[in-house]
Each structure stands twice: as structure tokens, then as C-alpha cells.
Backbone atoms as SQL, in Angstrom:
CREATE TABLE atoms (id INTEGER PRIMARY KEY, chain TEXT, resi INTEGER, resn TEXT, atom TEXT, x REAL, y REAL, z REAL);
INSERT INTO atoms VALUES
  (1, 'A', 1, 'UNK', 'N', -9.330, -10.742, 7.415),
  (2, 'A', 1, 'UNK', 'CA', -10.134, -10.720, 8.614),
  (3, 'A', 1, 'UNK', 'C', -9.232, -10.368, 9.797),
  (4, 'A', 2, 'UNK', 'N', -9.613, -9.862, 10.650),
  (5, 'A', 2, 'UNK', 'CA', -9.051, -9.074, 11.625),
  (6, 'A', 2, 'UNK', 'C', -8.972, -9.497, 12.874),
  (7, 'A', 3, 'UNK', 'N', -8.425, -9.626, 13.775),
  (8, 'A', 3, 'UNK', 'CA', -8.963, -10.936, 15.047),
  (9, 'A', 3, 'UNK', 'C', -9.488, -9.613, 16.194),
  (10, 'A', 4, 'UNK', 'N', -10.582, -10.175, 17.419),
  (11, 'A', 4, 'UNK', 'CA', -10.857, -9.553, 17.655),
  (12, 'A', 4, 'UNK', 'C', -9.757, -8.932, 19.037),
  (13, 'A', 5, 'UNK', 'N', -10.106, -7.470, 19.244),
  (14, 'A', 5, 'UNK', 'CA', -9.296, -6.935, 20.069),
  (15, 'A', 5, 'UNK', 'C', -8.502, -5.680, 19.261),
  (16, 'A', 6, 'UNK', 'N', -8.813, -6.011, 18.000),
  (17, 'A', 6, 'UNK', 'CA', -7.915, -4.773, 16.867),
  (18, 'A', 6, 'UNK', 'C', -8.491, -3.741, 17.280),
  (19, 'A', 7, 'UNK', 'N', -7.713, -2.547, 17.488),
  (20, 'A', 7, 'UNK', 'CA', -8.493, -1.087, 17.038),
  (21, 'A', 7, 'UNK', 'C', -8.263, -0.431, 16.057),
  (22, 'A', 8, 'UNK', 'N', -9.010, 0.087, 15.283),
  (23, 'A', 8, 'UNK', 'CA', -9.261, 0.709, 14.321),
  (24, 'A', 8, 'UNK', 'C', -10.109, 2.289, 14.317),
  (25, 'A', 9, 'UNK', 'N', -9.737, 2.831, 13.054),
  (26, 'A', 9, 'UNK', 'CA', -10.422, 3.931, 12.918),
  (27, 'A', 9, 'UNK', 'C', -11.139, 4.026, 11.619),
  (28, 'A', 10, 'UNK', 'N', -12.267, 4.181, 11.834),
  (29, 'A', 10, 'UNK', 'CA', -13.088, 3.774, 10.310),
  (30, 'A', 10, 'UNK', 'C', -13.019, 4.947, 9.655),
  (31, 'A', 11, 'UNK', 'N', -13.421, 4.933, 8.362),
  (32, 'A', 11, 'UNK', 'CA', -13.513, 5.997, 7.282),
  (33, 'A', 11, 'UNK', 'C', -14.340, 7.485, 8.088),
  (34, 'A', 12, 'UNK', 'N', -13.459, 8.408, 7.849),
  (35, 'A', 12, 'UNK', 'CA', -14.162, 9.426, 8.289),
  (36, 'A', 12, 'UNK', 'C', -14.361, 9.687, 10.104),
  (37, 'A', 13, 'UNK', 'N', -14.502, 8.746, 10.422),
  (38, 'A', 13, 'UNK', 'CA', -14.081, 8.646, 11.844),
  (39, 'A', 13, 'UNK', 'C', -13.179, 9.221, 12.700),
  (40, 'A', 14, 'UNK', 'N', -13.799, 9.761, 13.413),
  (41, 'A', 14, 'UNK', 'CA', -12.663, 10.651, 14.713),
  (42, 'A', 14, 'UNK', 'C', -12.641, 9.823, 15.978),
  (43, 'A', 15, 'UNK', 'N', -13.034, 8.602, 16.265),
  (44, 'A', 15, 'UNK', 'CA', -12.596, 8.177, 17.546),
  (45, 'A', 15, 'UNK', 'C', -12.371, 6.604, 17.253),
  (46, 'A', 16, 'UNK', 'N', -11.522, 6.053, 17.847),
  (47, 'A', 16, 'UNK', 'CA', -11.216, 4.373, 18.095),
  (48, 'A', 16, 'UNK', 'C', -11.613, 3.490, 17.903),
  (49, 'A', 17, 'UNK', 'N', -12.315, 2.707, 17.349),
  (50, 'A', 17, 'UNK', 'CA', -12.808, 1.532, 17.855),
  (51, 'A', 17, 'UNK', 'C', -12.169, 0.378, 17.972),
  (52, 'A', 18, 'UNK', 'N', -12.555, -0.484, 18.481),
  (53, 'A', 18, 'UNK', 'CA', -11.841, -1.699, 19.299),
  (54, 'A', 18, 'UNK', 'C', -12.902, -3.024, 18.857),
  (55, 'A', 19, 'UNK', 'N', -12.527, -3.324, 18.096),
  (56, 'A', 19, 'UNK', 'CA', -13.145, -5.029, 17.269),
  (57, 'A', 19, 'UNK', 'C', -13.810, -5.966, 18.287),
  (58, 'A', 20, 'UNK', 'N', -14.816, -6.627, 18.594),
  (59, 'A', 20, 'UNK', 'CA', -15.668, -7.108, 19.544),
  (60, 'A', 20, 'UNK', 'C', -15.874, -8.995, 19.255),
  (61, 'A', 21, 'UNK', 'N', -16.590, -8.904, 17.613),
  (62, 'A', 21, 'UNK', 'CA', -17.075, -9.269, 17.054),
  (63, 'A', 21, 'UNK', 'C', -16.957, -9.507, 15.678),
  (64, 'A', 22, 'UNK', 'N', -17.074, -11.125, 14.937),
  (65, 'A', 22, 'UNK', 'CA', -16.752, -10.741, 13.669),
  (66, 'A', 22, 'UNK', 'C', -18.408, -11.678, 13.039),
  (67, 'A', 23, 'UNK', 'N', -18.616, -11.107, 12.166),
  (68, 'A', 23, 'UNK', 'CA', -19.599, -11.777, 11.363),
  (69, 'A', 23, 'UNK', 'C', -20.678, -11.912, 12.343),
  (70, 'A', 24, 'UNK', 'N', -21.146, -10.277, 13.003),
  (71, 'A', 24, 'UNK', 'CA', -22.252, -10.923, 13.763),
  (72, 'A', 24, 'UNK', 'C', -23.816, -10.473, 12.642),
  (73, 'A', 25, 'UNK', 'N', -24.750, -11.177, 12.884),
  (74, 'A', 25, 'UNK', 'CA', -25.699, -11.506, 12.045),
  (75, 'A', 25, 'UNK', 'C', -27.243, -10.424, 12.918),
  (76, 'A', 26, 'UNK', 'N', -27.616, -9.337, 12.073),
  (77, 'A', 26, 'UNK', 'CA', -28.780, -9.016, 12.468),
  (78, 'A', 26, 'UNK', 'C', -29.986, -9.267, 11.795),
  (79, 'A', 27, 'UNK', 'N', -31.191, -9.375, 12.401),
  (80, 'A', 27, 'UNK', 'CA', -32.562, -9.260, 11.546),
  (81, 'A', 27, 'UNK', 'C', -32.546, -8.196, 10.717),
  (82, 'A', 28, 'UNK', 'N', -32.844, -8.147, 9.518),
  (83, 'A', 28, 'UNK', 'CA', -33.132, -7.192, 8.310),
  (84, 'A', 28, 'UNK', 'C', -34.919, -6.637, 8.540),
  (85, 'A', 29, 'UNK', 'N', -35.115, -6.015, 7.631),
  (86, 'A', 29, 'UNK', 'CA', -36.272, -4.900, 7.337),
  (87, 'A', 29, 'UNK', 'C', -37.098, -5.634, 7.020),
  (88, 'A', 30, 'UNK', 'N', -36.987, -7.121, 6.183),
  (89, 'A', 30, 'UNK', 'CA', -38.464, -7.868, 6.548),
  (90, 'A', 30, 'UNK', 'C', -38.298, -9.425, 7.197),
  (91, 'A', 31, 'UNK', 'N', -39.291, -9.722, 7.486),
  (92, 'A', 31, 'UNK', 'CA', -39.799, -10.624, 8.396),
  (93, 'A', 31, 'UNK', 'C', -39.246, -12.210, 7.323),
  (94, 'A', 32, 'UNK', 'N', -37.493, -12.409, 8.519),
  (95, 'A', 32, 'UNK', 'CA', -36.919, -13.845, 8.313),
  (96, 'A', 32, 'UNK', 'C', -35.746, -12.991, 7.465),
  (97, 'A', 33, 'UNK', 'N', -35.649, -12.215, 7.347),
  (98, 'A', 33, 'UNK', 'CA', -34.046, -11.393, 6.335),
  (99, 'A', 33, 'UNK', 'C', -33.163, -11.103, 7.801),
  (100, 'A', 34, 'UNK', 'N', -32.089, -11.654, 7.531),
  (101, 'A', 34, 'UNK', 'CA', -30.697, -11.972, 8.183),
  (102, 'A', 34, 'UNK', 'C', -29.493, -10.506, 7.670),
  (103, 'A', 35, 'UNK', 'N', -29.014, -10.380, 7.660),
  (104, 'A', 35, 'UNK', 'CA', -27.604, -9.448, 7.354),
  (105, 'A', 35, 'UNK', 'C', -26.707, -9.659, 7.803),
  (106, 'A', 36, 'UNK', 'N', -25.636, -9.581, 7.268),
  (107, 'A', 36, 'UNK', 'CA', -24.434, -10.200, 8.438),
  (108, 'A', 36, 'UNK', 'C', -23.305, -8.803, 7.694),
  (109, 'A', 37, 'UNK', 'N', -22.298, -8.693, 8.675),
  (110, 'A', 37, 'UNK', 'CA', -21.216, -7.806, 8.388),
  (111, 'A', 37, 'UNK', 'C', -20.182, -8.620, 9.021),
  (112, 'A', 38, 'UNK', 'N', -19.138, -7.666, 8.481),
  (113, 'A', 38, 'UNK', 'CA', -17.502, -8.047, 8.729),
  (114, 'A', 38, 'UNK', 'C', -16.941, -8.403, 9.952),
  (115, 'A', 39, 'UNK', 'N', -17.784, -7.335, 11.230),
  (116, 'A', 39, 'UNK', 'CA', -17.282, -6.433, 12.630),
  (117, 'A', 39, 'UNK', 'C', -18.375, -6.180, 13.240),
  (118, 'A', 40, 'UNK', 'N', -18.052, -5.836, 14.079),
  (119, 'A', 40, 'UNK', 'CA', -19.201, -5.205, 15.441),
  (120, 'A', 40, 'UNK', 'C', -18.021, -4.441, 16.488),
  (121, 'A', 41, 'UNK', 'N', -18.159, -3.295, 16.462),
  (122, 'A', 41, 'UNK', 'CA', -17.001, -2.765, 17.650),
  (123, 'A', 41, 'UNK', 'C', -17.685, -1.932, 18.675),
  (124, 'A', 42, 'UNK', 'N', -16.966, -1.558, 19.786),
  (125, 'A', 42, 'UNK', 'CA', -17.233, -0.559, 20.491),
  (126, 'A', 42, 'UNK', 'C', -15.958, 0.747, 20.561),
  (127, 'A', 43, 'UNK', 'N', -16.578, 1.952, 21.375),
  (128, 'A', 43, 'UNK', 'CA', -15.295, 2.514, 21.474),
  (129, 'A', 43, 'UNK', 'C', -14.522, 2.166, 22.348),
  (130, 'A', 44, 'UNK', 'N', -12.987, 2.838, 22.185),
  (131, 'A', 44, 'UNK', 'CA', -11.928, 2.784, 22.854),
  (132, 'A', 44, 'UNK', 'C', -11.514, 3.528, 23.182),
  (133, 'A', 45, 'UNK', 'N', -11.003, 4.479, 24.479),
  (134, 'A', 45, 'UNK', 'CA', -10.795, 2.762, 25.284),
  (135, 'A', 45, 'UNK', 'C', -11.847, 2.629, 26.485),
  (136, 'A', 46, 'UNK', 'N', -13.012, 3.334, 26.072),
  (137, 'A', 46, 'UNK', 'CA', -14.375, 2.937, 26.745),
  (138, 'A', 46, 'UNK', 'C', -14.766, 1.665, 27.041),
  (139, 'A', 47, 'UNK', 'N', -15.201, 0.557, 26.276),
  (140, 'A', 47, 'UNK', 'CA', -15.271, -0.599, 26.285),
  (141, 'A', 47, 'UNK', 'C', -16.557, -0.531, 25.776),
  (142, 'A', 48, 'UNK', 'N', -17.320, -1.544, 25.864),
  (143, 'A', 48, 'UNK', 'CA', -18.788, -2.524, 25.787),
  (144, 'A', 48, 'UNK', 'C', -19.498, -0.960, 26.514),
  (145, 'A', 49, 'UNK', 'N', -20.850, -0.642, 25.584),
  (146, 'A', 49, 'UNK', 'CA', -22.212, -0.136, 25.549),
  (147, 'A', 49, 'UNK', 'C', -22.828, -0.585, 25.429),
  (148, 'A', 50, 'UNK', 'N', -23.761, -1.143, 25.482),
  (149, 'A', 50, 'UNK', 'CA', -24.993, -1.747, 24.748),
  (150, 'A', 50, 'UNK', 'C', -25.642, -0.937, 23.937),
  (151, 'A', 51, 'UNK', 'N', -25.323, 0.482, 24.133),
  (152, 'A', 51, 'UNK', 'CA', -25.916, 1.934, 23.231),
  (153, 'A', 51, 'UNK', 'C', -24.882, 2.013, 22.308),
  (154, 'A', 52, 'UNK', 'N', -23.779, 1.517, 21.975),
  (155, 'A', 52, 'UNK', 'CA', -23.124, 1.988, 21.481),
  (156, 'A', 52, 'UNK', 'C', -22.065, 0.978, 20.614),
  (157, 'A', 53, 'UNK', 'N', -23.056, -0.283, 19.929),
  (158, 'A', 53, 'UNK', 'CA', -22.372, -0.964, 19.301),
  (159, 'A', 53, 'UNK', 'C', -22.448, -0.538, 18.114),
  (160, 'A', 54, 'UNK', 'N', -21.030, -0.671, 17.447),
  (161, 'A', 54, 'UNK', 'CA', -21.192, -0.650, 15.634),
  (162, 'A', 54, 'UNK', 'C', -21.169, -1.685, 14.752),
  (163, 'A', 55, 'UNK', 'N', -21.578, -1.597, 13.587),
  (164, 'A', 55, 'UNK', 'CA', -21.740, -2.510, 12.821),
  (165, 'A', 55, 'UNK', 'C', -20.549, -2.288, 11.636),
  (166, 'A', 56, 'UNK', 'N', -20.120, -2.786, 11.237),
  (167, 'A', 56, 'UNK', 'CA', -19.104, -2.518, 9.924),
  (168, 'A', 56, 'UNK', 'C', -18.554, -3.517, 9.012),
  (169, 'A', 57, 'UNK', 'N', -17.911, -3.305, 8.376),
  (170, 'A', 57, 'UNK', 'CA', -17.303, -4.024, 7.351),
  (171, 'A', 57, 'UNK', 'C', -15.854, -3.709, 6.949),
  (172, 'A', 58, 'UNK', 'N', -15.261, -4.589, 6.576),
  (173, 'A', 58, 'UNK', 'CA', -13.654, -4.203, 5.947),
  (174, 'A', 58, 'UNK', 'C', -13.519, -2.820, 5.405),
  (175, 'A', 59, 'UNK', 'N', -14.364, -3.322, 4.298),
  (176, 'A', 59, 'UNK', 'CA', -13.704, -1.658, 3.695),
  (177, 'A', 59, 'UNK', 'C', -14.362, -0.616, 4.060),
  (178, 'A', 60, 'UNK', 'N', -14.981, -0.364, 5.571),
  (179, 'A', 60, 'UNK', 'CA', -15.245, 0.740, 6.330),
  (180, 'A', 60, 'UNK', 'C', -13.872, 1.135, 7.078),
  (181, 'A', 61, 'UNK', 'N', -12.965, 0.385, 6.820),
  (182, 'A', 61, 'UNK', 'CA', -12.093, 0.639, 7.882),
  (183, 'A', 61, 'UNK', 'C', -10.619, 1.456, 7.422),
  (184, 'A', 62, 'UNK', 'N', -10.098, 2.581, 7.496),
  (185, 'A', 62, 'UNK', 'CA', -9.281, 3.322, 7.464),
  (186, 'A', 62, 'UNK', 'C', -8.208, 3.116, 7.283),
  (187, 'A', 63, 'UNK', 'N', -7.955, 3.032, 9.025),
  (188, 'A', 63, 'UNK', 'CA', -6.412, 2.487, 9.696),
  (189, 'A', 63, 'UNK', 'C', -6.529, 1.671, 10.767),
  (190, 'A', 64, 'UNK', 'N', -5.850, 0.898, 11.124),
  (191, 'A', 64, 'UNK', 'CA', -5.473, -0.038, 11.392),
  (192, 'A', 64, 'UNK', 'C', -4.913, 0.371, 12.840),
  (193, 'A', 65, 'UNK', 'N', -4.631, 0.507, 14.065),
  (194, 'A', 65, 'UNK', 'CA', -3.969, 1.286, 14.883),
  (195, 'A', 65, 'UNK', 'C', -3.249, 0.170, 16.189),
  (196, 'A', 66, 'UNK', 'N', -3.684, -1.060, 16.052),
  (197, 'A', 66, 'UNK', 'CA', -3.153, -1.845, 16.632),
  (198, 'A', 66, 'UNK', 'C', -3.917, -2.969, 16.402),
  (199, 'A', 67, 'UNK', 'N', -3.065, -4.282, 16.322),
  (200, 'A', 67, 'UNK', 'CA', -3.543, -5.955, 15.731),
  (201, 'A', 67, 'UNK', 'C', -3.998, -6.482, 16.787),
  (202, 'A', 68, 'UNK', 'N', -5.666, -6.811, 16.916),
  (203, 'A', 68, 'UNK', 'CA', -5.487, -7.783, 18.209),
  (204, 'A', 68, 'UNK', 'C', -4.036, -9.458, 18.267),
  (205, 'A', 69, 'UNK', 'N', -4.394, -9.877, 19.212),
  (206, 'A', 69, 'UNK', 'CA', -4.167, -11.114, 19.561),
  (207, 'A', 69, 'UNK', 'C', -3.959, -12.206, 18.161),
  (208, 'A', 70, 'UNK', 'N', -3.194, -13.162, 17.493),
  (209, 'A', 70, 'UNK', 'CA', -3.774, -14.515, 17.224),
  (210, 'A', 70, 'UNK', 'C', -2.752, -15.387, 17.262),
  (211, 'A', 71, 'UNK', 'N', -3.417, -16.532, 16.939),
  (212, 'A', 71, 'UNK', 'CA', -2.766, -17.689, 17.601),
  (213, 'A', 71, 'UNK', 'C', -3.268, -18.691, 16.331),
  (214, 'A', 72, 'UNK', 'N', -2.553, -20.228, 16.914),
  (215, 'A', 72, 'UNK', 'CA', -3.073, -21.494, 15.502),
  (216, 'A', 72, 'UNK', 'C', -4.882, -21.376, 16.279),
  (217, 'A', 73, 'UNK', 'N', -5.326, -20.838, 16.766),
  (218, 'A', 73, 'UNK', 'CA', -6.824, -21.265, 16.821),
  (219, 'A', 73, 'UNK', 'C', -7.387, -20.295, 15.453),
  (220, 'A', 74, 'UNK', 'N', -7.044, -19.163, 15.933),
  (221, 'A', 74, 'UNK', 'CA', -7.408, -17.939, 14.808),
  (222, 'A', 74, 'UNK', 'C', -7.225, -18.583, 13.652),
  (223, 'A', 75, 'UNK', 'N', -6.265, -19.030, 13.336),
  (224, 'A', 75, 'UNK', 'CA', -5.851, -19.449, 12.060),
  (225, 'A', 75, 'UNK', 'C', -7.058, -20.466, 11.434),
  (226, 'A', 76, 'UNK', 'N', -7.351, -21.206, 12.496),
  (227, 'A', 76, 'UNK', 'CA', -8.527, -22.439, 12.510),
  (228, 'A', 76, 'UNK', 'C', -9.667, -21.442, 11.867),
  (229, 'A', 77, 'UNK', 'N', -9.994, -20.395, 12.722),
  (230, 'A', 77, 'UNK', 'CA', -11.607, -19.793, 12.676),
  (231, 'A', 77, 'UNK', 'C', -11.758, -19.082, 11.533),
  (232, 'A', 78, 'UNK', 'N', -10.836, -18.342, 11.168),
  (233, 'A', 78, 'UNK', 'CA', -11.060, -18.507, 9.962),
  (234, 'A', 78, 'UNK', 'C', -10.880, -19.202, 8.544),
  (235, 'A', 79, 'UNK', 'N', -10.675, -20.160, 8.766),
  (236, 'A', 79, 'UNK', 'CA', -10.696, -21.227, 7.678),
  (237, 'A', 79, 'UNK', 'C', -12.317, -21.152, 7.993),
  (238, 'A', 80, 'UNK', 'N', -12.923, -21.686, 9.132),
  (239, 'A', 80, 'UNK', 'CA', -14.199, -22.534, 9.309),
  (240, 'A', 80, 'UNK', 'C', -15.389, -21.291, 9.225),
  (241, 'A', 81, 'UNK', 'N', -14.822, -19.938, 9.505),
  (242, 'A', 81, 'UNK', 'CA', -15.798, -18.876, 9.242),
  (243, 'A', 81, 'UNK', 'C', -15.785, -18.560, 7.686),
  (244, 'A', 82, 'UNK', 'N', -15.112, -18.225, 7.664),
  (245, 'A', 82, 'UNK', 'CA', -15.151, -18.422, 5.498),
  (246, 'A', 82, 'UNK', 'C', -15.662, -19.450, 5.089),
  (247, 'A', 83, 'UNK', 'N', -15.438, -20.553, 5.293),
  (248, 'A', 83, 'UNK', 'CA', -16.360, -21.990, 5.033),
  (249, 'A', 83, 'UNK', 'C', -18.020, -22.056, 5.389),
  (250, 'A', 84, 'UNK', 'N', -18.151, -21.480, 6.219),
  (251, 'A', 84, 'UNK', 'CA', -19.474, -20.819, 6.756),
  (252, 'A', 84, 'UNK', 'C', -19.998, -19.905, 6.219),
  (253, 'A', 85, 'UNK', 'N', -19.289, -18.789, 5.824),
  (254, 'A', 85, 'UNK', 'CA', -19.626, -17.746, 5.167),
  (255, 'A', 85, 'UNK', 'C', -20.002, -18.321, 3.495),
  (256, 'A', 86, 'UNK', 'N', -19.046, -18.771, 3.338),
  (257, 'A', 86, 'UNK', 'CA', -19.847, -19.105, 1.470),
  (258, 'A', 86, 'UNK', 'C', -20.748, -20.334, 1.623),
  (259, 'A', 87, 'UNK', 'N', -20.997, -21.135, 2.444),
  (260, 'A', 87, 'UNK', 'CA', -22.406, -21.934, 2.684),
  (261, 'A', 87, 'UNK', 'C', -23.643, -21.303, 2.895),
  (262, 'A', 88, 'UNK', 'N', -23.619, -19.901, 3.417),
  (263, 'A', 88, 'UNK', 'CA', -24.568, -19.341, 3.726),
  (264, 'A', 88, 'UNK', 'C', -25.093, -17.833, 3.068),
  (265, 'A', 89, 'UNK', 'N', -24.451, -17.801, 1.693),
  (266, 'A', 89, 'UNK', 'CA', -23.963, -16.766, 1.097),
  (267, 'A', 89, 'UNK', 'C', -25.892, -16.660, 0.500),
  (268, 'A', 90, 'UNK', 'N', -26.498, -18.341, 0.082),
  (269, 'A', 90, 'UNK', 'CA', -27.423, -17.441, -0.395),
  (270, 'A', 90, 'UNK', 'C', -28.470, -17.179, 0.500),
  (271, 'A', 91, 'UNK', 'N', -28.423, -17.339, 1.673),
  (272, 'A', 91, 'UNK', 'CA', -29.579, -17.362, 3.141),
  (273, 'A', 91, 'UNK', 'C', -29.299, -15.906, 3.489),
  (274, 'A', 92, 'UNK', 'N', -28.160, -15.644, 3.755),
  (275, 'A', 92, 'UNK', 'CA', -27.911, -14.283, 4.385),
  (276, 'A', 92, 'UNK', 'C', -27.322, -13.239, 3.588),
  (277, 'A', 93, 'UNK', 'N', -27.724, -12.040, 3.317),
  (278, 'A', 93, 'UNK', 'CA', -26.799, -10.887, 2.648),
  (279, 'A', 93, 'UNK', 'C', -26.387, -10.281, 3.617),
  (280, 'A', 94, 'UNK', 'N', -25.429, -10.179, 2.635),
  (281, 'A', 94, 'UNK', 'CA', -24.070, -8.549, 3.736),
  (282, 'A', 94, 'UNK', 'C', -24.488, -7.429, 3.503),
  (283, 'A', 95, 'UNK', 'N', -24.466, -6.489, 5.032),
  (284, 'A', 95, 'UNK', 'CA', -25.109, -5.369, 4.968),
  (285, 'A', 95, 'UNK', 'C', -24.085, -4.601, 4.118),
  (286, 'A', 96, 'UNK', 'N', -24.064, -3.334, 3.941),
  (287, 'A', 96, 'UNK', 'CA', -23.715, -2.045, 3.704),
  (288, 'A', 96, 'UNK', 'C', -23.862, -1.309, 5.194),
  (289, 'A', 97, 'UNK', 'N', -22.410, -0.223, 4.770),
  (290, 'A', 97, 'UNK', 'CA', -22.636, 0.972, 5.724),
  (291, 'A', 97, 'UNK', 'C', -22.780, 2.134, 5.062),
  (292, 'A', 98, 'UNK', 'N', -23.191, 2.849, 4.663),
  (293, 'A', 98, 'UNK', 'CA', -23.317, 4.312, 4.378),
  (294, 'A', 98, 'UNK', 'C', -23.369, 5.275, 4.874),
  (295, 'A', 99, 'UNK', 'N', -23.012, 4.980, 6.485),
  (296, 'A', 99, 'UNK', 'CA', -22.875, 6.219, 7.377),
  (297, 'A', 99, 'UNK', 'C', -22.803, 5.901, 8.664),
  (298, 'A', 100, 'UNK', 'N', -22.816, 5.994, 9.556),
  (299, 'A', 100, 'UNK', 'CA', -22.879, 5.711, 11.126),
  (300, 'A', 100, 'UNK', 'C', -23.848, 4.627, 11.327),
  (301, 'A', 101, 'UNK', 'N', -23.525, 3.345, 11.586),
  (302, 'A', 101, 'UNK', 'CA', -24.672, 2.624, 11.851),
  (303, 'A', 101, 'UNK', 'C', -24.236, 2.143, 13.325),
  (304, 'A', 102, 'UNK', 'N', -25.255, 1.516, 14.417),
  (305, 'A', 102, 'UNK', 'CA', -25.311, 1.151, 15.054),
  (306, 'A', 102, 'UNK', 'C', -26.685, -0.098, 15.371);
């Protein structure tokens, strides 16, 4: 897991992105379906769109181009987000990307 502030360049990707968000959770295609992914970024070094958030996952991601920030809290969050994550493994599925999502 990646802390946020990383930029990255996803598969196939020609421009930056910059890590926002981890494990953020959208409504799915029917009514009470959850999805959750890895990431949520914007570009860089643009910042925050509201048109222009992405959704992703680990192994959408390329290269690596600089580490955000961490510290003993990081270290904390993800212990307690993985702990979260497999409590909730059978409520919520992980999306897929197959191409440009936003």
C-alpha cells in the first residue's frame, strides 16, 4: 500500500498521477453494491478536479515516480485498513480497471 501523496504512472499512461486516496468505496450498478479499490488519484502536478478523479488499483500501476510521506501513524493505518479490509471482504467487492476509469 502506498501512502498518500505518491505519484505514479499507471499502465499505459502518459501523464502523473498523484495518490489522494486509498480504499475509497463507490456505489456499484445495483441498488446497495459497494466497490472499493486500492487508490483514487488526481493529476500532477494539477491537483484536485472533481472532473477528474481516478479510480485504481495496485496492479494498475506502472512506476512508481516518487514515495509520498510516512511515518509510525502510516504504519498504524495500515495494519487497521487491512483489518478492515478482510472484515468487509464479503459486503464489498473490489472493482477492476480495464481502461480509463473515473
Amino acid at each position: 500500500m502506498l501512502p498518500i501523496g505518491t505519484i505514479v504512472y499507471l499502465n499505459e499512461g502518459t501523464s502523473k498521477l498523484m495518490i489522494l486516496n486509498r480504499g475509497p468505496i463507490l456505489a456499484g450498478e445495483t441498488e446497495g453494491e459497494r466497490i472499493w479499490y486500492d487508490y483514487s488519484g488526481c493529476f500532477y502536478p494539477q491537483g484536485l478536479d472533481p472532473n477528474n478523479v481516478f479510480y485504481f488499483n495496485e496492479e494498475n500501476i506502472d512506476e512508481v515516480v516518487f514515495e509520498g510521506f510516512k511515518d509510525e501513524e502510516e504504519h498504524r493505518f495500515k495494519k487497521i485498513f487491512n483489518d478492515l479490509k478482510e472484515e468487509n471482504k464479503p459486503n464489498i467487492k473490489k472493482g477492476t480497471v480495464t481502461g480509463p476509469l473515473k
